[in-house]
LUMGU-759652 format. One line per 8 residues: for each residue z, x, y of C-alpha. Coordinates in Angstrom, 1 decimal. Layout:
Z,X,Y  ...
***
This chain:
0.0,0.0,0.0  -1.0,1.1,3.2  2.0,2.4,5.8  3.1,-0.2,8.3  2.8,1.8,11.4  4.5,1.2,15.0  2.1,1.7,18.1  2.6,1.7,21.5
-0.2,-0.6,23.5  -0.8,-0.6,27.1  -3.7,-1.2,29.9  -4.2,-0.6,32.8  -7.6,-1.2,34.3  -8.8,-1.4,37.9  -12.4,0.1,38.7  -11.6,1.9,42.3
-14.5,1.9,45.1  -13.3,4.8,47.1  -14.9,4.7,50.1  -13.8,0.7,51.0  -11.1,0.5,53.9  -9.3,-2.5,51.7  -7.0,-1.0,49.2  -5.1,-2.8,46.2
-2.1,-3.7,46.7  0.2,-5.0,43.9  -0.2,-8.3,44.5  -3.8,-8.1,43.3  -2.7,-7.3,39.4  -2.6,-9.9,37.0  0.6,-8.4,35.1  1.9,-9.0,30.9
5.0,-7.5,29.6  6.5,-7.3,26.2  5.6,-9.9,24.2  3.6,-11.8,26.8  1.3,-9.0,26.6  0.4,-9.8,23.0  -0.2,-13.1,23.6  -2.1,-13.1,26.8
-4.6,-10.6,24.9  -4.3,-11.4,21.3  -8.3,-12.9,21.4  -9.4,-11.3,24.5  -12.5,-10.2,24.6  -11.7,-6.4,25.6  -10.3,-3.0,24.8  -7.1,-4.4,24.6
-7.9,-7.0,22.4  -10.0,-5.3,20.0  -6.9,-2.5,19.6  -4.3,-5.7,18.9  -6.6,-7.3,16.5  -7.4,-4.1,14.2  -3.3,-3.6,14.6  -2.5,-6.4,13.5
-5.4,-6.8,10.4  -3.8,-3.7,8.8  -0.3,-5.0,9.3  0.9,-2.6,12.3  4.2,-3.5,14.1  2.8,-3.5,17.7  5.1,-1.9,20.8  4.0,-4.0,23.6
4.9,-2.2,27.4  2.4,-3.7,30.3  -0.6,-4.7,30.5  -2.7,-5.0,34.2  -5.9,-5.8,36.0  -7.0,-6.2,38.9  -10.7,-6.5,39.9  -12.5,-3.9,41.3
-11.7,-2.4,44.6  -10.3,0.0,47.7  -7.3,2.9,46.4  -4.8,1.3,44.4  -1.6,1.6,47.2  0.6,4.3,45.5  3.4,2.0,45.5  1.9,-0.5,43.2
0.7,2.6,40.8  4.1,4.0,40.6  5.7,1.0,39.7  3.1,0.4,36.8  3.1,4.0,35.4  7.0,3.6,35.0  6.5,-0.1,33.0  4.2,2.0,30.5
6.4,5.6,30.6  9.5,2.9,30.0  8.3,1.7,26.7  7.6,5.3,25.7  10.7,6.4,26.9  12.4,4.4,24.4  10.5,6.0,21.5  10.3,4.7,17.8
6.9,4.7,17.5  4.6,6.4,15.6  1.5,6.4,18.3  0.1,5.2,21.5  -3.3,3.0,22.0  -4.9,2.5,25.7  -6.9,0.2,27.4  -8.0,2.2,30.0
-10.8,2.1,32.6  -10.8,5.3,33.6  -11.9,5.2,37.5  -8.6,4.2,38.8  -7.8,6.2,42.0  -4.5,5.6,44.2  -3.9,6.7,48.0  -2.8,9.6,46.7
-4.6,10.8,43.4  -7.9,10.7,42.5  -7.6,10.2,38.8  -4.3,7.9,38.2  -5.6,7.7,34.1  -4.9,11.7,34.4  -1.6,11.2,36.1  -0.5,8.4,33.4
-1.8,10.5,30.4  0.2,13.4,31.6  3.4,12.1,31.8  2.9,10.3,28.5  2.1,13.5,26.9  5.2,15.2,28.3  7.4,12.5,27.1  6.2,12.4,23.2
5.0,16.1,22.2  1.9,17.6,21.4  1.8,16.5,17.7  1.6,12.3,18.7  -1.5,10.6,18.1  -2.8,9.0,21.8  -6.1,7.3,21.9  -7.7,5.1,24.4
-10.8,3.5,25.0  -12.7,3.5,28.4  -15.8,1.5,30.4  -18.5,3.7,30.6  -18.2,4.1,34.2  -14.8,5.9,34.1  -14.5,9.3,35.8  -13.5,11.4,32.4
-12.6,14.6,33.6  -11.1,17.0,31.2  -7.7,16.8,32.7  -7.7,13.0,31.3  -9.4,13.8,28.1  -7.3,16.9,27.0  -4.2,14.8,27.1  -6.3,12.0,24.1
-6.4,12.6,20.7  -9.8,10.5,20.9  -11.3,8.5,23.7  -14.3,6.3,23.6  -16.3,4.6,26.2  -18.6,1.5,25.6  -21.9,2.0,24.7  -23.7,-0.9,26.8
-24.1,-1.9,30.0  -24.2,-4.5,31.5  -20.9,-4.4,28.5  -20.8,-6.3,25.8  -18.7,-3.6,23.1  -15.2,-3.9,24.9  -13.7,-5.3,22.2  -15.8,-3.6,19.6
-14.6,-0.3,21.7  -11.3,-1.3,20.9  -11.5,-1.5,17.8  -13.2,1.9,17.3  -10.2,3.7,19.1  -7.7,1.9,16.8  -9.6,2.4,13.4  -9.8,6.0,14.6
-5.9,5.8,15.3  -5.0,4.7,12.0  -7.3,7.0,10.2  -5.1,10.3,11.8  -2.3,8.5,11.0  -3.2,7.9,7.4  -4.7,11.5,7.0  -3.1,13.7,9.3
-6.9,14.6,10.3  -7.8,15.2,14.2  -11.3,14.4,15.8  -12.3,17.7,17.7  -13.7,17.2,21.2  -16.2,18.8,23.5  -17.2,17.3,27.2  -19.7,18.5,29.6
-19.9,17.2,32.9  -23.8,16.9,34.8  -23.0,17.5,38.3  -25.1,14.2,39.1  -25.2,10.1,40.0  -27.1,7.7,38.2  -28.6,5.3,40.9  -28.9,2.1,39.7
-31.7,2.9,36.5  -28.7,2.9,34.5  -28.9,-0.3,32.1  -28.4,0.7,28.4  -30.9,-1.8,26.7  -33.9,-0.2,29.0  -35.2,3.2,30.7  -33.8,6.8,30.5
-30.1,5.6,28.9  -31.5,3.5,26.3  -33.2,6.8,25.2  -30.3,8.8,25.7  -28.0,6.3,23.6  -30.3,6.1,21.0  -30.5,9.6,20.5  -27.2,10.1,20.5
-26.3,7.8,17.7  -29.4,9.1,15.5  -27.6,12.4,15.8  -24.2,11.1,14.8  -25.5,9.4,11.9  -27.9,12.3,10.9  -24.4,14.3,10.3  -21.7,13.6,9.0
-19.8,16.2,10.6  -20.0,14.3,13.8  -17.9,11.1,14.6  -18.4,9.5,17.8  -20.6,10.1,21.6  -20.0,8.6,24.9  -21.9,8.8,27.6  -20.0,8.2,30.8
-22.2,7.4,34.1  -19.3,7.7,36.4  -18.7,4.9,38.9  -20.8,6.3,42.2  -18.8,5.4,45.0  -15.9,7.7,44.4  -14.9,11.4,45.5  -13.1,13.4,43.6
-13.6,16.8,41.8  -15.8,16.5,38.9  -17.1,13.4,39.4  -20.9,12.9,37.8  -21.6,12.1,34.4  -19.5,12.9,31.5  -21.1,13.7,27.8  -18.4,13.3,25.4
-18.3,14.2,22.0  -16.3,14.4,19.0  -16.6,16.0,15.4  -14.5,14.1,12.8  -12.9,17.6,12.3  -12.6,21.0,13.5  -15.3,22.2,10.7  -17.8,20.2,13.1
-17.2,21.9,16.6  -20.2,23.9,16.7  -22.4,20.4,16.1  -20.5,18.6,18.7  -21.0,21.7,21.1  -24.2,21.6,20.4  -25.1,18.2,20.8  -23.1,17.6,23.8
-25.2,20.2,25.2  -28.4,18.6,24.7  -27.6,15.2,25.3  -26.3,16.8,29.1  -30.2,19.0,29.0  -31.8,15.6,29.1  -29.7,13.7,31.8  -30.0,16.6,34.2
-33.9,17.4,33.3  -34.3,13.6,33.7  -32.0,13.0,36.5  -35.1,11.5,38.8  -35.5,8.6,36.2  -32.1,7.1,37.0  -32.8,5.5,40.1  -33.9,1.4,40.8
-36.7,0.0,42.4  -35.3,-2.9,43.2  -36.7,-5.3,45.8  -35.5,-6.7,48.8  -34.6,-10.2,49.0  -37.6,-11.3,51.4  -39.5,-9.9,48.4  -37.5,-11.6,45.6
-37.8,-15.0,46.9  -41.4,-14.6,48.0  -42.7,-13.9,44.3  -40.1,-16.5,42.9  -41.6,-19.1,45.6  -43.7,-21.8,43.2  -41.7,-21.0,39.5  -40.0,-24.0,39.1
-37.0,-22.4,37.8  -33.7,-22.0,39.3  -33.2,-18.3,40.7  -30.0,-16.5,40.5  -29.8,-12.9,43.0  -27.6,-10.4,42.2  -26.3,-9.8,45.5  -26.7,-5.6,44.7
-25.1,-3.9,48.1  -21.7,-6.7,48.2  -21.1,-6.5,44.4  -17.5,-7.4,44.0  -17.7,-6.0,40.5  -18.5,-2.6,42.1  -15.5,-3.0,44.4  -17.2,-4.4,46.8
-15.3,-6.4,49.5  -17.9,-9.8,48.8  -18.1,-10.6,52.5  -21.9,-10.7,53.1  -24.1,-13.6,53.6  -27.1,-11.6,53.9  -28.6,-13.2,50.0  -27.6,-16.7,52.0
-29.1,-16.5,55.6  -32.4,-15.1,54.2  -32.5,-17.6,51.3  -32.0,-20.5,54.2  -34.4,-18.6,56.5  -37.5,-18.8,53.5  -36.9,-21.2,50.9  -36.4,-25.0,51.2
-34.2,-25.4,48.3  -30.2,-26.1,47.8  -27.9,-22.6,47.7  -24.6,-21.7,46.0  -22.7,-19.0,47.7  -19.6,-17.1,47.8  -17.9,-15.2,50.8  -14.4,-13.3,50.9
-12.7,-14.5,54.6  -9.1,-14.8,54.6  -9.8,-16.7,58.7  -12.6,-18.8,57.3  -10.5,-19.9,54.7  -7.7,-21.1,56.9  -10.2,-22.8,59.2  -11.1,-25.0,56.2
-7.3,-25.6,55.6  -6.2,-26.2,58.8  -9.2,-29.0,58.7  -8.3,-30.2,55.7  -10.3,-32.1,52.9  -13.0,-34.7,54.4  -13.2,-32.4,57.3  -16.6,-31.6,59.4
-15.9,-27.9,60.3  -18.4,-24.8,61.9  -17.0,-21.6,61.7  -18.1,-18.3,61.5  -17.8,-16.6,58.2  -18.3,-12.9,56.7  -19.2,-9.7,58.2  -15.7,-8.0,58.0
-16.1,-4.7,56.0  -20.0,-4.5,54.7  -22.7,-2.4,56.2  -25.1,-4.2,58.1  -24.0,-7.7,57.6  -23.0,-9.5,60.7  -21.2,-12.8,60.1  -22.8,-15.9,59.7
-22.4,-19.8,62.0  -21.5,-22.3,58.7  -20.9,-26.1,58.7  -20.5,-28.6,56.5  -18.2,-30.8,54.8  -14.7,-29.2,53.3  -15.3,-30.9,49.7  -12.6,-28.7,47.8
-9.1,-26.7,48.4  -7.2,-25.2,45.9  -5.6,-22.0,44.7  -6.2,-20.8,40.8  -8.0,-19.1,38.3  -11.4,-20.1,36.8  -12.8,-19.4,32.9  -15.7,-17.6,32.3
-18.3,-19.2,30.6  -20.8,-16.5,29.5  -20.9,-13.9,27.1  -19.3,-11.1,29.0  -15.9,-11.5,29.2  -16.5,-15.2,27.2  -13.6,-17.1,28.1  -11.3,-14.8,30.1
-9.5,-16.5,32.9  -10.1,-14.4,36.4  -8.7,-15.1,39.5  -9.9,-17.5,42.2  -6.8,-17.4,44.1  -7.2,-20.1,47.6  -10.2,-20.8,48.3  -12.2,-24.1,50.2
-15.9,-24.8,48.8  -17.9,-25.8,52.5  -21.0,-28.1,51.9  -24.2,-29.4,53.6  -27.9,-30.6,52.7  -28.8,-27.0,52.1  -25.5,-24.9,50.8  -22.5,-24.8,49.1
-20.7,-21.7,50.4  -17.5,-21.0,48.1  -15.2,-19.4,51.1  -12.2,-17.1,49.3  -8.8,-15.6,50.8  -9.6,-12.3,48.5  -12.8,-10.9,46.8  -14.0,-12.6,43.5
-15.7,-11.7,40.7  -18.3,-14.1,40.9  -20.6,-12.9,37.8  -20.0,-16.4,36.2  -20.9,-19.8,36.8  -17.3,-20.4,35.8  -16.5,-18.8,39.3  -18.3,-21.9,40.8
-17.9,-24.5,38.4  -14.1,-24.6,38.3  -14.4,-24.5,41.8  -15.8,-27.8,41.9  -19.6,-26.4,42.9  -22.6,-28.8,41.0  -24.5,-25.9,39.8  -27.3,-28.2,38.4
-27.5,-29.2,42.1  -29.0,-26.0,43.9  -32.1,-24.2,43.0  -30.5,-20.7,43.7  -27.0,-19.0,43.2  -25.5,-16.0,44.7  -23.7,-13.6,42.5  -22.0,-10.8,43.6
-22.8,-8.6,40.7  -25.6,-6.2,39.5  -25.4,-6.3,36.3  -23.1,-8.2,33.9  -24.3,-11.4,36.0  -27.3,-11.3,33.9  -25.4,-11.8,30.3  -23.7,-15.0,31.6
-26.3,-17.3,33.7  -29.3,-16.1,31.9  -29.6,-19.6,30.0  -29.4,-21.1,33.7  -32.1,-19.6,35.2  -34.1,-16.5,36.0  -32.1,-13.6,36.9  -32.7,-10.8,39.3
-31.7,-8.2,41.9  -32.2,-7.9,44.9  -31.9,-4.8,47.5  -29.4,-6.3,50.1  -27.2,-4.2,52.1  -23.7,-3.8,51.8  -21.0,-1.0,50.7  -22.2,-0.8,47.1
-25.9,-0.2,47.4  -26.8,3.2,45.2  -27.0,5.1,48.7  -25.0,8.2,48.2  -26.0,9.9,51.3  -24.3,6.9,53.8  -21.3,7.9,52.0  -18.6,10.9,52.9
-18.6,12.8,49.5  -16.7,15.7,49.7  -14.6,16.7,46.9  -17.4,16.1,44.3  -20.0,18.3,45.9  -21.8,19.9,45.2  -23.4,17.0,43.4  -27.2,15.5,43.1
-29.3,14.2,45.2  -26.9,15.0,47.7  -27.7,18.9,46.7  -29.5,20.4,44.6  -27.0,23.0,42.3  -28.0,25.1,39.9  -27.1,23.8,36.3  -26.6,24.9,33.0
-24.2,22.7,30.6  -21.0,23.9,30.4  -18.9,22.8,27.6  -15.2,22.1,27.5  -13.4,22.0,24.5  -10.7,19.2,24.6  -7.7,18.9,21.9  -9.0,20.8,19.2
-6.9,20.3,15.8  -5.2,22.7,13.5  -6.1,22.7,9.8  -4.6,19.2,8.4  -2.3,20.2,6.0  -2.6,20.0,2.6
***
């Protein structure tokens, strides 16, 4: 019979947009403890979730501590950091436990650090010892400097984007857990960073990464030596050093180093000798509508330069005035304004209001004159509806839906993930009713209102637009297209393993 081990669980996951002058404050963390933890995420549809499930199917004794999200956004405050690192370090604090699994994204970054996952993983390797078993899986997007790796017995990143694998990521890391434990074996890992940004050419089913993914997994099946790859395409719109993409790779033992090295090489060759093929050519609104004009078909824009899910502050109406400006058909939008949103209160339901709305943080994107009927207030969550994330609850938190002959503008106190037509439906929005919606997102949108209607980007601006030279990089140079290094892989070897014992 199998051992009934006891594992230490934790997430914490909150995708940082560095250069945004809105931080997070605590208050934007939806927040499990102990045994809350397990049931809030027992069928999620995530890291966490996958590591609870594969836990429990072999009959582990899970050690819940904390679990947290928060959407995308500005530097978590430092404050709110600290007070989470000591609800994880607590539980490991009090020991009896024979490992730790994390949900991690990877790309958090406080006031004061620039990798908080590096800071966390450090203090939880001081506490239990070098010989403890610590996995976690990542989003692709996390910035995996060795600092953070070192401290992991095995990390893994999804392999798709827009992501679909969280959960199945989760389970990987856990089924990779239990394996150690069981054999006293240890994955040996290699990284190489490539001292570039991906801009916007970076879907995983398509273009330059499908390639890349593709031939990564041929070579881990071709040999069995090898064990797992992940490719992470850093979130662009931090600074930090070592930011750029991440190969990652791990033999199943230390036998298979020189494969890994080799590999992880190779794979980082063909980013860098490719690193042209990685950017969009996406069009600009005008454009979009203008060849969508005469489909038929309802058209849902992925508002690219606002994108919320980039940590983006949501505050443009650019998708809206443009849409109003050249189509004749009914609009669903979205717009983050804390004073727009108390307009609409202060009026009340029934209400004829104008106000102006949006334009606080973004690039480029004045506010907008609105009016219409206040048809819905309310504070709350909504459920997603499509695949990623299927049936997650996210916060809506206030929010007053404004209508007229031609919109229905969804006006929130705080920035929304709006990459499902759950955002709008649980608001009370008739999506059946408008021929185009507005989702702040770029790319997950796509996996959940693709059986609504056609789905495509648009070129808007904004603070998350793949424009790196509009940004103040500092730390991370020097780093391409911003300059041009030299570059030759440089491989780091992470926690490589003794012999196991006999």
């Amino acid at each position: 019979m199998p051992a009934r081990y006891r594992i230490l669980v934790a997430q914490l996951f909150q995708e940082t947009h560095g250069f945004t002058p809105v931080n997070t404050p605590l208050s934007a963390f939806e927040i499990e403890r102990g045994r809350a933890m397990l049931t809030a995420n027992a069928g999620a549809d995530s890291v966490l979730g996958g590591i609870l499930r594969t836990l429990k199917a072999r009959g582990c004794e899970t050690v819940p501590t904390l679990a947290a999200r928060a959407r995308p956004g500005g530097r978590v405050d430092d404050a709110a950091y600290a007070l989470l690192r000591e609800g994880v370090l607590d539980g490991a604090r009090a020991g009896g436990f024979d490992a730790i699994a994390l949900c991690l994204h990877g790309c958090m970054q406080t006031v004061g650090l620039d990798s908080a996952e590096a800071d966390l993983l450090a203090a939880l390797r001081a506490l239990v010892g070098p010989d403890m078993p610590i996995v976690a899986g990542f989003d692709l997007h996390a910035h995996a400097v060795p600092a953070l790796l070192r401290q992991l017995d095995f990390a893994s990143a999804y392999k798709t984007n827009p992501h679909a694998d969280a959960a199945e990521t989760g389970t990987r890391v856990a089924t990779q857990l239990l394996h150690m434990l069981d054999t006293g074996e240890r994955p040996a890992g290699v990284s190489v960073l490539v001292p570039m940004l991906t801009r916007g050419n970076d879907e995983t089913s398509q273009g330059p990464l499908a390639a890349l993914h593709a031939r990564a997994r041929a070579a881990v099946q071709a040999d069995a030596a090898l064990l797992d790859v992940s490719l992470f395409n850093v979130n662009p719109f931090i600074d930090g050093e070592g930011v750029g993409q991440t190969v990652l790779v791990y033999a199943r033992t230390a036998d298979g180093l020189a494969q890994a090295r080799t590999l992880a090489a190779a794979l980082a060759r063909d980013l860098w000798e490719g690193r042209d093929a990685y950017v969009h050519d996406l069009p600009d609104i005008d454009a979009l509508l203008a060849g969508h004009a005469g489909t038929g078909r309802k058209l849902i824009v992925g508002d690219f330069g606002d994108r919320v899910l980039a940590g983006g502050p949501g505050d443009s109406l650019h998708a809206l005035q443009r849409a109003l400006a050249l189509t004749p058909g009914r609009i669903a939008a979205i717009v983050t304004d804390p004073a727009a949103l108390r307009a609409c209160e202060q009026a009340g339901a029934g209400a004829l209001v104008q106000l102006r709305a949006g334009g606080l943080y973004s690039v480029d994107c004045p506010p907008m004159l609105v009016s219409g009927r206040v048809t819905a207030l309310g504070s709350g969550v909504f459920r997603n509806r499509g695949a990623f994330m299927r049936g997650a609850t996210l916060r809506l938190g206030p929010y007053a839906v404004l209508r007229n002959e031609r919109y229905d503008l969804l006006i929130t106190q705080d920035a929304v993930m709006s990459q499902d037509p759950g955002c709008y439906l649980d608001a009370g929005v008739d999506l059946d009713a408008v021929d185009m919606i507005v989702a702040k997102s770029g790319y997950h949108f796509k996996l959940a209102f693709a059986d609504m209607g056609d789905c495509a980007c648009a070129e808007t601006p904004g603070l998350t637009g793949y424009h790196p030279e509009r940004l103040p990089f500092d730390k991370a140079r020097p780093l391409y297209p911003l300059d041009s290094p030299a570059y030759r892989p440089q491989i780091t070897e992470l926690r490589v393993p003794q012999a196991a014992p006999d």
